[in-house]
C-alpha positions in Angstrom: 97.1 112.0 81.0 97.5 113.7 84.2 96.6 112.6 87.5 96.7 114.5 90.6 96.4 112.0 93.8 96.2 113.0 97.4 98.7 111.7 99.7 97.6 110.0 103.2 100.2 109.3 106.1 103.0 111.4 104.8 104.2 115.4 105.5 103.7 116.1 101.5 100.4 116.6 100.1 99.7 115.7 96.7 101.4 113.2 94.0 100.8 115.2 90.6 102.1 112.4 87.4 101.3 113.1 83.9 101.5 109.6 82.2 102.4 109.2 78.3 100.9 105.3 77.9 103.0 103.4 80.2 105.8 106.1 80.5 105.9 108.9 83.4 106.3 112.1 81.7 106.6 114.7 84.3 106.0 114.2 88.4 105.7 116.6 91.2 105.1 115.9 94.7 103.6 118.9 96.8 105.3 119.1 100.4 107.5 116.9 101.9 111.4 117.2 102.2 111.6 119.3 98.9 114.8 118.5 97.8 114.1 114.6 98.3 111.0 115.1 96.5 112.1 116.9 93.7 115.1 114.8 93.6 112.5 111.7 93.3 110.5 113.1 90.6 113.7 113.8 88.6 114.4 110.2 88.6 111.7 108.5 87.6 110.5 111.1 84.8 111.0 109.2 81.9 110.6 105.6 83.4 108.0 103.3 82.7 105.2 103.6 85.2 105.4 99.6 86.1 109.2 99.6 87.1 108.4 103.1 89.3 105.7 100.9 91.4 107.8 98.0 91.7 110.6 99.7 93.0 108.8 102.3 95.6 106.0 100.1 96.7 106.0 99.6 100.2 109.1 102.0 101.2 108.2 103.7 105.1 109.5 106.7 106.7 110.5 106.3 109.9 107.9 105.0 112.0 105.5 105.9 109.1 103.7 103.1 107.0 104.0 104.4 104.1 106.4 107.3 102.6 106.3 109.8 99.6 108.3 107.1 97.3 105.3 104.5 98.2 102.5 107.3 97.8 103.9 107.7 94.5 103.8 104.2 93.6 100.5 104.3 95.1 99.4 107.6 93.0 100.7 105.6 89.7 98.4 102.7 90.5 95.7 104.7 90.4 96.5 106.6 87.1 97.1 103.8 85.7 93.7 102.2 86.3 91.7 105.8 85.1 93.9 105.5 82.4 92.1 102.0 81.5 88.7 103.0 81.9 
């Protein structure tokens, strides 16, 4: 299933996960520090969605709340739930 989500609070636009079941099977983030983001993606393609949220949940930038690693936890949340219905 893919899922685009739009990021709040953070210089990159747009979370975009396809999810295989629990399992993230490709991951782009749209703006942002490109190499940090495509660096992020890379890492967690492949991992299970769960360990990706528990990991990046909650993660600021700067004097940010949030961050593109917690917008991507945040992005996999919501998948995850239209997944289930």
């Amino acid at each position: 299933m893919k899922y685009v989500y739009e990021n709040r609070g953070t210089c990159s636009r747009q979370t975009i996960i396809e999810l295989e079941g629990d399992v993230i099977k490709s991951c782009q983030i749209v703006g942002g520090c490109n190499g940090n983001t495509k660096g992020i993606c890379k890492l967690v393609t492949g991992m299970k969605a769960d360990d990706v949220i528990e990991r990046c949940k909650g993660i600021t930038c700067g004097f940010k709340p949030t961050s593109c690693p917690d917008q991507l936890a945040k992005a996999l949340l919501a998948a995850k739930e239209a997944q289930e219905k």
